[in-house]
Structure formats: structure tokens, C-alpha cells
C-alpha positions in Angstrom: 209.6 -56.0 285.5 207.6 -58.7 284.2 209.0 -62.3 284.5 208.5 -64.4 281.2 209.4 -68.0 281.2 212.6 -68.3 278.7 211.6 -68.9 275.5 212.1 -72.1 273.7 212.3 -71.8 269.8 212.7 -75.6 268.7 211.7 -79.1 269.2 214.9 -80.1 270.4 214.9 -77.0 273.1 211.3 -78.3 273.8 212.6 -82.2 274.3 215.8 -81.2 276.0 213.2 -79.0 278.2 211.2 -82.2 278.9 214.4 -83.8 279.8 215.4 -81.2 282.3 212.3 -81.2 283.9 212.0 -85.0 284.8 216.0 -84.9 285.9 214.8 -82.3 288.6 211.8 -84.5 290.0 214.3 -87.3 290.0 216.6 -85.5 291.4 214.5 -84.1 294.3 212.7 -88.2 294.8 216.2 -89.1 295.4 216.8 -85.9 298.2 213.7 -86.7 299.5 214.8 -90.3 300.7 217.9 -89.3 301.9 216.5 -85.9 303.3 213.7 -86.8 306.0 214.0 -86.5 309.7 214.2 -89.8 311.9 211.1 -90.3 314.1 213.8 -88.9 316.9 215.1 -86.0 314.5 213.8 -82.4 315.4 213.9 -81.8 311.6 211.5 -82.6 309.1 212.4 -82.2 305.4 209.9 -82.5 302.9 209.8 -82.4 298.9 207.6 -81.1 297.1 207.6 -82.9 293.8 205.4 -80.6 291.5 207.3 -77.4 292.2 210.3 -78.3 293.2 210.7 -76.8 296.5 211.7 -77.9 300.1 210.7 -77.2 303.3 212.4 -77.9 306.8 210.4 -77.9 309.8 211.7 -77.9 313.5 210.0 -79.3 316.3 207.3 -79.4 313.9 207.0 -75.7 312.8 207.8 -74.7 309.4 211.1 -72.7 309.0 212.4 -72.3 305.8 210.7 -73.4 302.4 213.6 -73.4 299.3 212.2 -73.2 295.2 214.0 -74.8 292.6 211.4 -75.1 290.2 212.9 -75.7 286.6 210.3 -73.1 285.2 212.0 -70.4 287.4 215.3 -68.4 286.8 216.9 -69.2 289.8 216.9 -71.1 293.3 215.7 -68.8 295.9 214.6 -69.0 300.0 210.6 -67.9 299.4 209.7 -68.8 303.1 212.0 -67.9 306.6 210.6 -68.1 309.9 212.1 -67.8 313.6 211.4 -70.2 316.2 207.6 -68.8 317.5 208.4 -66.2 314.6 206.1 -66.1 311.7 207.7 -66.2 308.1 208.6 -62.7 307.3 209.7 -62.7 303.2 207.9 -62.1 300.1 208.1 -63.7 297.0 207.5 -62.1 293.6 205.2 -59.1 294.4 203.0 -57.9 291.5 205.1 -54.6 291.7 208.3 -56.3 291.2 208.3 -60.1 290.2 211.8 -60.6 290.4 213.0 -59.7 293.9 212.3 -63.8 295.1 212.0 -63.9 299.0 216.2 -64.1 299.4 217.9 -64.8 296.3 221.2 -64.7 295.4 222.4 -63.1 291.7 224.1 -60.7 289.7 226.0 -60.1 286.1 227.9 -62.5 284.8 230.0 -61.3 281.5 227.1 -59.0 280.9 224.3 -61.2 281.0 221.7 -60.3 283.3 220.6 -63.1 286.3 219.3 -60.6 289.0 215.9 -59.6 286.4 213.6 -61.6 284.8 212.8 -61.5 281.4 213.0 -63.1 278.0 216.7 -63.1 277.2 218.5 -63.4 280.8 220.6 -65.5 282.4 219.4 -68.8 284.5 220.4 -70.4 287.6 220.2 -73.9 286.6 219.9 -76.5 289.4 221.5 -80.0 288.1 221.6 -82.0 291.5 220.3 -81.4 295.2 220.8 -83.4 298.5 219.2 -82.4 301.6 220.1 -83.8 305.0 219.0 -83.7 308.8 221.3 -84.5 312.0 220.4 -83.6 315.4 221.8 -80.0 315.0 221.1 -78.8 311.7 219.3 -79.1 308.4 221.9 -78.8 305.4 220.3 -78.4 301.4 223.2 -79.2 299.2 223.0 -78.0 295.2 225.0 -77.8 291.9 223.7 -75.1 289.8 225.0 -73.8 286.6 224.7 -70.5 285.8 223.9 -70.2 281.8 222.7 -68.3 279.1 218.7 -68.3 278.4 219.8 -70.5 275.1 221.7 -73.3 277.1 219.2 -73.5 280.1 217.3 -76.2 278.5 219.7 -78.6 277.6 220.0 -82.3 278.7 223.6 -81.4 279.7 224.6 -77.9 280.5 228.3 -78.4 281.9 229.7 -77.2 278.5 227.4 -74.1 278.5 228.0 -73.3 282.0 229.5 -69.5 282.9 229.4 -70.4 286.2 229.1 -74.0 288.1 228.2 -73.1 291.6 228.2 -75.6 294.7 225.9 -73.8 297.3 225.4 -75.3 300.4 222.4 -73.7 303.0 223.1 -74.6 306.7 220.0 -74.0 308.9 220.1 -74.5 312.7 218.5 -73.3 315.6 218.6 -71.8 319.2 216.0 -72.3 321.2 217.4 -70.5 324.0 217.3 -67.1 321.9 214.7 -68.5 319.4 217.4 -67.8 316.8 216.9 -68.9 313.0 220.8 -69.2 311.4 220.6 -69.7 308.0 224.4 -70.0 306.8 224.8 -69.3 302.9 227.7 -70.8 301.4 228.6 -70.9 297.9 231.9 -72.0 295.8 232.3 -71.4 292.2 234.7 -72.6 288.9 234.6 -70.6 286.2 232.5 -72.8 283.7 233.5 -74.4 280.2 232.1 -71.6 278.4 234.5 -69.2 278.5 238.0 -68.8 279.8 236.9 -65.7 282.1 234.4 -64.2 284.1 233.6 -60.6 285.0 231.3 -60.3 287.6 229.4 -56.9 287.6 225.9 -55.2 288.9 223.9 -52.5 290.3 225.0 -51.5 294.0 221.7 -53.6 295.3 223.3 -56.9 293.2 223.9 -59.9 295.3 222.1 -62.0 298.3 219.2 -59.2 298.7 215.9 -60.2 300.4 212.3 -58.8 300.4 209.8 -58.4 303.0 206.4 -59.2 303.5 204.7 -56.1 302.5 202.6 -55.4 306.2 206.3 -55.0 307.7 207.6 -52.6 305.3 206.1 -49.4 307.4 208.2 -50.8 310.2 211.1 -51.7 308.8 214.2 -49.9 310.9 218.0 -50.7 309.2 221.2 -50.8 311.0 224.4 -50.8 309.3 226.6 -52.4 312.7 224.6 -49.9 314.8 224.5 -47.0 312.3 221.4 -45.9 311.6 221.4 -44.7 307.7 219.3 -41.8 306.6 216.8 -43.7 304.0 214.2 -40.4 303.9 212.9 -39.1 301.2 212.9 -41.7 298.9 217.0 -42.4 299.7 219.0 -45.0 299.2 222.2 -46.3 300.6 225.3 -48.6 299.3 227.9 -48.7 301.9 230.5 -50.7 303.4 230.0 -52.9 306.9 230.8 -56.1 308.9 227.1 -56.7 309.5 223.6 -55.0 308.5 220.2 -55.8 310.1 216.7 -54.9 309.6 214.0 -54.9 312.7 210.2 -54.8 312.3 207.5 -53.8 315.3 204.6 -54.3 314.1 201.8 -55.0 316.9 202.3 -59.3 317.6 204.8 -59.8 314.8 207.7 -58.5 316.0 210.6 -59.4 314.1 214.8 -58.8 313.2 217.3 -60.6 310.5 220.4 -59.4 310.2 223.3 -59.9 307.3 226.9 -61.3 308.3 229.1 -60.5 305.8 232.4 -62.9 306.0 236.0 -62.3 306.1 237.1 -64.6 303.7 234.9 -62.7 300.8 236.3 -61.2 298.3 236.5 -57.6 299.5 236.3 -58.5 303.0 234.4 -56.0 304.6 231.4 -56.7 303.0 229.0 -54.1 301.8 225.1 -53.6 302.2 222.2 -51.8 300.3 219.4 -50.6 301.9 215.8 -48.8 301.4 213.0 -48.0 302.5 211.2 -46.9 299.4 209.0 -47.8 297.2 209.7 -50.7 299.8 211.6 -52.2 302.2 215.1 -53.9 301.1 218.5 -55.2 302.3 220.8 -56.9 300.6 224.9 -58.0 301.1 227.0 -57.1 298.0 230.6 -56.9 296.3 230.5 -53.2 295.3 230.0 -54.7 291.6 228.6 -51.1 290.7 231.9 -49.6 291.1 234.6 -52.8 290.3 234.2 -55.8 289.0 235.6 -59.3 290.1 237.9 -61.2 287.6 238.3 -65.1 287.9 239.9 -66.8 285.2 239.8 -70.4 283.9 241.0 -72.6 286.9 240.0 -69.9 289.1 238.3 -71.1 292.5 236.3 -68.4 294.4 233.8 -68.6 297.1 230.9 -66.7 299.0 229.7 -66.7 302.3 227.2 -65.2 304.5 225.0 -65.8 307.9 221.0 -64.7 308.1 220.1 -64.6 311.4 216.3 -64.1 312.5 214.2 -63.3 315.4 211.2 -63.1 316.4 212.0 -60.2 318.5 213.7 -56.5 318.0 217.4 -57.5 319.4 219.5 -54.7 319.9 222.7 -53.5 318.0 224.9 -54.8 321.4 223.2 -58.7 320.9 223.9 -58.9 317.1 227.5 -57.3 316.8 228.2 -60.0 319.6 226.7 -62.8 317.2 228.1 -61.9 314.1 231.8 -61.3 315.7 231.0 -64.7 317.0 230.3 -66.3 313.6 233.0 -64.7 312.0 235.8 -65.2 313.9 234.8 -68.7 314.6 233.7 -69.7 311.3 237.1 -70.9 308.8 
């Protein structure tokens, strides 16, 4: 579908847009100077002012690039790269403009956050801190997740559905040239209503894309099952873990989902295909029952994305992810 910026129908939206717009390059100067590296750091954040995006480098290579640009529906990973690794996710194909790198969305009462079009819900981003210590890179953010005629205004903490703290962990091991991206996220049901029903396809939740030369190679594992995507098929199915592995010539490449325990519906679930391209995402089973929260109501969301620059096998990564989740409170 076609992304359309959210349309503004009065001076006021227009003003309060103007608003919004210099809160988020203030907001990311201010990250900036508490976000870069020490000359003895391994990590390098940057800002990017004019789009609102961040990349953090490692030992001077480029890992992971984060866009929060206010003219966008949502905050979204568009760059992820493994020690050695080149970056292997795509961002807004002409085929299908809103499948963003790895993205996180879904329904909220109804209203739609996953596509992009006139009339949808936004991800707003109100604040962001970004950070660097000796062992990992950490991009803090409040976002409030609103209707397309609240997304523009100077204050949208009474319009909120949602208010979401998300907080993206990156460190790395150079010993298996591992890329572990840790996605957290806590919610309150927002001022604007007194309850939420969260709802969606079977592919709604943290879903990422590829880039497109890796999608003839891209092999899926559900914890070692291999699911049968011929034919144009699809598959929505319960797991701990579920991992993708690419082997094209030079650019070999896996990532791998880590559903946690502590989710709502604890076992996690993934969706996966291969058609018209490749796709994974980790998901609530939305499709078949939503989730209830109610004013006061505190609920959270977590998940690990590992990468590689290599195809590990099924033994390596159930051993990592049973690592991360029974270690991990």
C-alpha cells in the first residue's frame, strides 16, 4: 500500500505540526550530547538531525541505524548489521512501503498502526535518550501511540491510546561476531480511553524485512522445525524461538527471534514466508484473541534479535535463546 503523510486540515494542525517537528530535533540535540562514545568507548552514537535517525557504530563499523523522523508513522530499526556482517534489512520497498526494516505495530481499538495510509494510527516519539558504556549501546524512547487527528499536537498525553516506554539494548560478541539487539517495551493504557483491545493479522507485531538479493535464500526455522512455506504458503504458529538464515555467495547471514517468557501468552508465536518475499515476524496470536488492558493496567513486551554473519545451526541458537531467557528477569 501506498504511504501518505497524515493529513493536516487546519492552521492550528499545521502550527501544532511545526511545534512537533522542532520538539523532535531538540529532543534528539539533547540525545546527541549525552549519547556519543568517549574517545575510549567502542561505541559511537550519532544523530542525525534532519531525519531523525540514529546510528551506533562499534569499533568503528556501523551496526544499527534507528528512524524517528516526525514525518513517518512509526519508529522503526531501517539498518542491522553483524560484526564483519553487512546490513541485511530493507526499508519501504516500492512493492510494499510499509513493512519498515524491523518495526514494531499492530491494532489498537481498531485503528490501524501496522499500514500506512491516510487515516491510521501513529507512533508518536515525544522524548529519546541514547547512551554508550563499555558493553552496550541503549536508545531510550517515550512514544504515544495516537490517532492520525492527535499526531500533530503540541501535547499528545491526553490523546494517547497507548504511551509506550521502549528501550533497544545493543551489544556485541566478538568472539561469535554476534549482533544482540534486545527489544523492550512497557505500556499504560493512555488518557484516551479507559481500555484497550489489542488486535491484528497473524503477521501483526515485531516483523522485519529483508534485503531483497537474500530473499531467494532465505531458509526459516521455527526452534529447528523447518516449516513448509511452498507454493506460495504461509505459516502462524506457536514457538520459543524462530530464525531465518541466508547463503548467498560472501554474504552469508542468520537472525533469529527470542520470544520471552514473561509475554503475554508466553510461548510466543512467529509468522513466516517466503512469498511474494521473504518475512518473519514475533506475534501475540492477535488474529485469533485479542489482549484486554484496562485503565491502570501495566503490560510489557520483550524480545531478543540476534544476527550473524554466518549460517549458525539450530544446536548454537536454541542454546542462546534458552540462555537469554532463562537469564533475563
Amino acid at each position: 500500500m501506498t504511504m501518505k503523510p497524515v493529513a493536516l486540515r487546519s492552521r492550528g494542525a499545521q502550527l501544532a505540526r511545526r511545534n512537533v517537528l522542532q520538539h523532535s530535533a531538540l529532543a534528539a540535540l539533547l540525545s546527541f550530547v549525552t549519547g556519543v562514545g568517549s574517545a575510549q568507548s567502542p561505541w559511537r552514537l550519532d544523530a542525525g538531525l534532519a531525519t531523525n535517525a540514529w546510528t551506533v557504530a562499534y569499533q568503528g563499523q556501523p551496526l544499527l541505524r534507528y528512524v524517528f523522523d516526525p514525518h513517518h508513522f512509526k519508529p522503526y530499526v531501517a539498518e542491522f548489521s553483524a560484526p564483519g556482517g553487512h546490513n541485511i534489512l530493507r526499508d519501504a520497498p516500492a512493492d510494499h512501503l510499509h513493512p519498515h526494516g524491523l518495526m514494531y505495530a499492530l491494532k489498537v481499538n481498531g485503528l490501524h498502526f501496522w499500514e500506512e495510509v491516510s487515516g491510521n494510527g501513529v507512533e508518536r516519539v515525544v522524548e529519546t535518550v541514547a547512551t554508550a558504556s563499555g558493553h552496550a549501546a541503549t536508545l531510550r524512547q517515550v512514544i504515544h501511540w495516537v490517532a492520525p487527528e492527535d499526531a500533530f499536537l503540541a501535547d499528545t498525553t491526553p490523546a494517547a491510546l497507548l504511551i509506550e516506554h521502549r528501550t533497544l539494548v545493543l551489544t556485541v560478541d566478538n568472539a561469535t561476531l554476534e549482533s544482540a539487539l534486545e527489544w523492550k517495551a512497557e505500556f499504560d493504557v493512555g488518557q484516551k480511553t479507559n481500555v484497550v483491545t489489542l488486535t491484528g493479522a497473524n503477521y501483526h507485531g515485531l516483523g522485519m524485512r529483508f534485503q531483497e538479493e537474500l530473499d531467494a535464500y532465505a531458509s526459516h526455522s521455527y526452534a529447528g522445525r523447518k516449516p513448509d512455506l511452498s507454493n506460495n504458503r504461509q505459516e502462524a504458529s506457536p514457538a520459543k524461538w524462530a530464525a531465518v538464515s541466508f547463503a548467498p555467495p560472501g554474504k552469508p547471514a542468520t537472525i533469529a527471534l527470542v520470544s520471552h517468557p514473561a509475554n503475554a501468552r508466553a510461548e510466543g508465536a512467529f509468522f513466516s514466508m517466503l512469498t511474494p518475499f521473504a518475512y518473519l515476524s514475533a506475534t501475540q496470536r492477535l488474529d485469533q484473541e485479542p489482549l484486554v488492558y484496562h485503565d491502570g493496567d501495566k503490560f510489557g513486551l520483550r524480545y531478543l534479535v540476534l544476527l550473524y554473519p554466518t549460517v549458525k545451526s539450530t544446536e548454537t541458537l536454541a542454546a542462546r535463546a534458552l540462555r537469554w531467557r532463562e537469564a533475563t528477569p
